[in-house]
N, C-alpha and C positions, 0 to 999 in steps of 0.2 A: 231110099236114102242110104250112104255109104256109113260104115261103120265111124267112120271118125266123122262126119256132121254129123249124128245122133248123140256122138258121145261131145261133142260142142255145143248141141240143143239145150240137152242136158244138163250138163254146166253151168248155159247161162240160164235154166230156169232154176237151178237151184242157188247158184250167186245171191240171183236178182231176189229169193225167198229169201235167204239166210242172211246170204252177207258171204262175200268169197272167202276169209275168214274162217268161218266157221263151216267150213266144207271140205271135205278132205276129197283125197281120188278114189279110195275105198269105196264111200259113200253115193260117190258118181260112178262106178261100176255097180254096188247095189241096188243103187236105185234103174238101173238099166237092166239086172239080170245078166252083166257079162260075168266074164272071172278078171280080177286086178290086172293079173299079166297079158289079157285081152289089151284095155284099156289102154296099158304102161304099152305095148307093141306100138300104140296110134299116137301116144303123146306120154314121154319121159317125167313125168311128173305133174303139176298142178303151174308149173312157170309155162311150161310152154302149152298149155291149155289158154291160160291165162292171154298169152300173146295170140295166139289162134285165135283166138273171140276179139281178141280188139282188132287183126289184118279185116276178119269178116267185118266189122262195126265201118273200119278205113275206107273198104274196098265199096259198102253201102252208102257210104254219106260224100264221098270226093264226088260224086256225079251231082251232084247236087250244089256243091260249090263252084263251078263250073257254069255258070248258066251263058247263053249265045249272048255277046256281045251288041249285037246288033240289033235284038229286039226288044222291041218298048212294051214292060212291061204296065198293067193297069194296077192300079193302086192294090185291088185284090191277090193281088200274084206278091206281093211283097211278103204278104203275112202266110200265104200257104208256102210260100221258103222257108218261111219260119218254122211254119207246121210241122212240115215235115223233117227237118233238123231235128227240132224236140222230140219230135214221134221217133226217130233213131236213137236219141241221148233216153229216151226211157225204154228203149230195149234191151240195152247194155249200162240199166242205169246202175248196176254192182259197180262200173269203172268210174264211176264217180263218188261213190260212197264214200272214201279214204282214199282220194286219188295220191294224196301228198303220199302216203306211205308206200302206196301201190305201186307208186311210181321209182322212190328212193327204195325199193325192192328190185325191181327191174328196169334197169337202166337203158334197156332197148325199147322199151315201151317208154318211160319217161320223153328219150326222144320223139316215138313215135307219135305222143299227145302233144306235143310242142309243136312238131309239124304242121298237125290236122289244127289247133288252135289259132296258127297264124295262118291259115290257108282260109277259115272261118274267118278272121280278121278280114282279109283282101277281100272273100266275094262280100262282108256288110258294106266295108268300104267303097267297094263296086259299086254298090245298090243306093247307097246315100250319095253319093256321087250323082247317080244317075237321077235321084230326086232332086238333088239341087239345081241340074243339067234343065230340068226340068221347069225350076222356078217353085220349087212348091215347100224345096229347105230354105229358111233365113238364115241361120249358123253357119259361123265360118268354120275353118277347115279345124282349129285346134278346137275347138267343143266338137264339134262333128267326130274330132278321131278320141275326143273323151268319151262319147258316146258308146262307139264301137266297143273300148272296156268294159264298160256298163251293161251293154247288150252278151257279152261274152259272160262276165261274171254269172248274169243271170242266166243263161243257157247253162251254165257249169253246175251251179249251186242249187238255183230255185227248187227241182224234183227232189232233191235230197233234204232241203229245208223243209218242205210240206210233209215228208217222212217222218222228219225229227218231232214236228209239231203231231205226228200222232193221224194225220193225213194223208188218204189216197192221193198218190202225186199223179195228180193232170196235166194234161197235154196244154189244154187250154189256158190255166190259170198262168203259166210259161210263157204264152203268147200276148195276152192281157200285157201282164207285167211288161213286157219287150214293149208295145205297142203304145204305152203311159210311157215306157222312159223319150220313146221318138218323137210323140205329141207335141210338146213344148218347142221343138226343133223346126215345125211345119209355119208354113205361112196358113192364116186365120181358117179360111174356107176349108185348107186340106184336115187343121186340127181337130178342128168340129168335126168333121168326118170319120176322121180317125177315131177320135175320142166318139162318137157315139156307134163305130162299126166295134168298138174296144166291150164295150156293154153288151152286145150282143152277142159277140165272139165267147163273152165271159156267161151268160148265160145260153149260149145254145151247146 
């Protein structure tokens, strides 16, 4: 592995411990065994470290918002989208920590999150679209697009919430929660479905 992804591993393992915060680039050469001016050669400070961890977070999750147009998906492939979205948002879950500050700190990254937010907006919308397309949504279009906020807040906030409450932040309890907000949205037979793959989801 090249010097500068070690010293962005790094980074974000120690972020994700601390709190970006409370990390200095000192600290992230110490804890690496380089020297500061190793470090400061690969990345000019802790901003653009900062932004480095969030292009690698971009460059991992855009594939995945993207899914082929054209295939039908089964009702299990909704939720491992999901899966897998949260399984990225809790690898760089430091960028959500204090995003509001993080963000009015660096104003290229503030962009950069508003981007990938509203890019997460189109492919839900995509996807409940495709459920309705389907016969299996009864909601029209304006709860449907209140939803998607709903479904976004909860990607955003839930892992940092289970933090705060003094709890390991799960992948799963992320996906529960998303899966209760869509329940209610489903015609009967898919809701029961939902709602009892939702239980299982939550305890497996």
């Amino acid at each position: 592995m090249k010097t500068r992804d070690r010293i962005l591993e790094c980074a974000l393992q120690l972020f994700n411990r601390r709190g970006e915060p409370n990390v200095s680039t000192l600290e992230i050469a110490n804890e690496m065994g380089i020297s500061p001016g190793n470090l400061y050669y690969h990345f000019h400070g802790k901003e653009p470290l900062i932004l480095g961890l969030f292009e690698r977070f971009e460059d991992e999750l855009t594939p995945l918002l993207d899914p082929p147009e054209d295939v039908l998906l089964a009702a299990e492939d909704y939720w491992l989208f999901l899966h897998l979205i949260v399984e990225r948002m809790a690898q760089y879950r430091f960028l959500f920590q204090d995003l509001s500050n993080l963000a009015g700190r660096l104003p290229k990254l503030a962009r950069g999150v508003r981007s990938l937010l509203n890019a997460i907006k189109r492919a839900l919308a995509a996807l409940l679209a495709s459920l309705k397309g389907q016969g299996q949504l009864v909601s029209g279009t304006q709860a449907l697009g209140q939803l998607v906020e709903q479904i976004v807040l909860t990607l955003l906030f839930s892992l940092d919430y289970q933090r705060i409450l003094g709890r390991e932040a799960q992948v799963g309890v992320v996906v529960y929660q998303v899966m209760l907000l869509v329940a209610p949205h489903l015609q009967e037979e898919a809701r029961e479905a939902v709602q009892g793959l939702a239980v299982r989801y939550l305890e497996g």
